[in-house]
N, C-alpha and C positions, 0 to 999 in steps of 0.2 A: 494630492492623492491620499485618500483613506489609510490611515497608519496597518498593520496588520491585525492586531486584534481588533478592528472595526473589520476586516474580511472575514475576521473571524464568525461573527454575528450572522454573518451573511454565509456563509460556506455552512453554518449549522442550520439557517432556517432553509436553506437550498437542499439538505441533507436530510430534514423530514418530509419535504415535497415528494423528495426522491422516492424514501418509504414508503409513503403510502401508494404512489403508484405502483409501486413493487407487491406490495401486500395484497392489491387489485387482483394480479394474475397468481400468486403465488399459489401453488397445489392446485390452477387450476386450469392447467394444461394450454400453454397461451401459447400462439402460433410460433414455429421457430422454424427455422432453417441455416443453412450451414454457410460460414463465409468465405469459404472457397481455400485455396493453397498455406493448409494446413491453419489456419486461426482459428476455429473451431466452428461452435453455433454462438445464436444472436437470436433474442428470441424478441416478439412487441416490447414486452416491457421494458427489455433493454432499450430498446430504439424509443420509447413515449419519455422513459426518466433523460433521457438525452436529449431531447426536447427539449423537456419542462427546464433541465438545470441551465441549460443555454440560453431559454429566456429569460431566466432569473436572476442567472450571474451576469453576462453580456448585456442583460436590460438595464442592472445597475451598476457596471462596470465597464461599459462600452468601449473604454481605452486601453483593456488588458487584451493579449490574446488569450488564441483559445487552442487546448490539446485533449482530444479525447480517442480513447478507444474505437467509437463506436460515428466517429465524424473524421470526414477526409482532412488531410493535411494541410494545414495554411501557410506557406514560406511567411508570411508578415508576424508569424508569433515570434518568430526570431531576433525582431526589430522591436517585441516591445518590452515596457521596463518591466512590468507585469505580465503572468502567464496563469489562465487557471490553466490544472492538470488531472483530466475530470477520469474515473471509471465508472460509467452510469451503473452496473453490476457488475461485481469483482467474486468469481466463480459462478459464473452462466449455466455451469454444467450441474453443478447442486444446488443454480434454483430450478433448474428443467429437471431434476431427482427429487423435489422435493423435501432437500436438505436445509435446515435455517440457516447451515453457518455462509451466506454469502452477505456481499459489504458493497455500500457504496463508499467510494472514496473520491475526496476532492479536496484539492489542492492548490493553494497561490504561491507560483516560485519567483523571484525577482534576483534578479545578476545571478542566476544559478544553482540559487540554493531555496528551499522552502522556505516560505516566513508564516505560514499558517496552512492547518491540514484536518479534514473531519474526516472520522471513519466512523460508518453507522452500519448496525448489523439489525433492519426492524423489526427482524422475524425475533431476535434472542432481546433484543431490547438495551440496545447496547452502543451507548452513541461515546466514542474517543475523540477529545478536539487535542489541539497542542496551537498555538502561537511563538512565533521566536523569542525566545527568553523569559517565557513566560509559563515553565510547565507544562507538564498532558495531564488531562483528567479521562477519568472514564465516569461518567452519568453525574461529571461535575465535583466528583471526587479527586484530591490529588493521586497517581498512582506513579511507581517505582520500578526498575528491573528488580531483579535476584543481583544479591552482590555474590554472585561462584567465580572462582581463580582455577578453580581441576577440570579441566576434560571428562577424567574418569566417572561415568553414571551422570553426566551433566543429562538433561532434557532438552530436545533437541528439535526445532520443529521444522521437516523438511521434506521431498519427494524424496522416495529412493536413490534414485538416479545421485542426489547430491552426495551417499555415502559408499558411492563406485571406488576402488581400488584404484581407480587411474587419478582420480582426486586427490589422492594422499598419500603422497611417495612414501612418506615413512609409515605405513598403515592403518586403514580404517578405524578412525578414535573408538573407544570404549562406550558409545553415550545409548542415550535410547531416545530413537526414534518414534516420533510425534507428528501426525497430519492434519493439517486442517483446509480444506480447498480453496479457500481465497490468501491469496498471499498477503493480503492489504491487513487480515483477520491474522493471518502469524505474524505479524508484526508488533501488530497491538499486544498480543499474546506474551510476548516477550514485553514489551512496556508496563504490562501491568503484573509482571513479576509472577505468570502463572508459569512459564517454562525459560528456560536459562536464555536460549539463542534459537535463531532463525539465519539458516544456511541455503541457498541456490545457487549454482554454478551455472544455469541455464540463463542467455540473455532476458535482464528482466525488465518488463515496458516501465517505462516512469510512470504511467497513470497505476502502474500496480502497488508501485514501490511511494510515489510521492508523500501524499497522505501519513502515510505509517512509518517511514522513514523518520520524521519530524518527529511523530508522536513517538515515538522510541529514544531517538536523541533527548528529545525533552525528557523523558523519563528518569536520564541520565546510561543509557547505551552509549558504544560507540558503534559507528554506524559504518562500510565501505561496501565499495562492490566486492567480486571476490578473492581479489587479487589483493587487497589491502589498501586501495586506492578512494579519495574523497570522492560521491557520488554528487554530481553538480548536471545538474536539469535543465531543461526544452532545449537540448541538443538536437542536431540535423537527426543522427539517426532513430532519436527516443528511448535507448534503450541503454542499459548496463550491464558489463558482463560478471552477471549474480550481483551474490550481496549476502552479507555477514551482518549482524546485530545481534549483540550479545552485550555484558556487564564490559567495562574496558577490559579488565583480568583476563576475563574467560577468552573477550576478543581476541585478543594478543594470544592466548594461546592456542586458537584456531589457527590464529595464520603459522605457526612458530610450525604446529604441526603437521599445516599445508606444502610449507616449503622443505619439510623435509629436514 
């Protein structure tokens, strides 16, 4: 079986396919419609990049399973040693806005945990890889978190909803508040030491989180759901509840302040 950084080679050439099929429709209004009980919209291009990356990876990979977003469920990925964990477009809603910051992410997890993850943003020109133990770059450069220890004025990249009163028995931290629409894109955000941490309380799909999970661990983040618990992948249900990434310091002082 291909060691991980050979997925890797593959997970980035599968990651410019993706782009440019992305760049085809982008700003230029491509069919969409909605997925019914509350998942949102899904628009062609989302559905052609999930094609293209299922004949790419599965073409050269045909013994890993497969998880994506935008493809129905296979109980057989549960069985295998390998798993890709694809988001064909990771914020659908700001490329149907006409927004650059959306990301394809994809991901190879094996016994649970990621061993290689690409996150590409084509419109901003911004491709993040990470391998297990082997570093994240961003455009092949090495990149870092922020080493912050305070809470106080940290940067913080999150939806609202994550700095609710009911989140933080002992009261809503001091930080400021930072959005960016794809969650795969604040992850990396935080890897490459542009804002301290990355907070959701909301259950988050492993295809959103996989990718950029690794690349932030590599970074040297530490990485959990939101509860302070190890986030471990192709579970039955797919999903985790939140997820915190930040420097170790700053992490540790998120949850200190979560529990109150």
């Amino acid at each position: 079986m291909p060691a991980p950084e050979h997925d890797l080679e593959l997970l980035t050439t599968a990651a410019g396919t993706a782009g440019e099929i992305a760049l085809r429709y982008f700003r230029k209004d491509p069919e969409q419609w909605d997925k019914g009980d509350g998942q949102g919209p899904v628009t062609q291009a989302d559905m052609e990049v999930n094609a293209a990356l299922e004949q790419t990876l599965r073409g050269a990979r045909p013994d890993y399973g497969w998880m994506s977003e935008e493809s129905a469920d296979e109980p057989a990925r549960l069985r295998a040693e390998r798993v890709f964990i694809i988001d064909p477009i990771d914020g659908t809603r700001a490329f149907i806005d006409g927004n650059s910051a959306f990301a394809h992410s994809i991901a190879v997890a094996e016994a649970g945990r990621i061993v290689a993850g690409v996150v590409f943003l084509p419109a901003l020109d911004k491709l993040y890889t990470a391998a297990e133990g082997q570093g994240a770059t961003l455009n092949h450069a090495p990149i870092a978190v922020r080493r912050k220890d305070k809470l106080n004025g940290a940067q913080v990249l999150s939806n609202r909803a994550a700095l609710e009163r009911k989140h933080w028995p002992s009261g809503v931290p001091d930080v400021e508040r930072v959005f960016r629409p794809s969650l795969a894109y604040r992850l990396c955000l935080v890897a490459e030491g542009r804002f301290d941490a990355m907070v959701t309380f909301r259950n988050a799909w492993e295809w959103d989180t996989a990718a950029g999970t690794l690349i932030a661990a590599e970074a040297g983040a530490a990485v959990s759901d939101g509860v302070g618990r190890a986030m471990r992948f192709n579970a039955p249900s797919r999903a985790h509840q939140g997820c915190i990434v930040a420097a170790p310091e700053l992490h540790a002082a998120l949850l200190r302040h979560r529990s109150g």
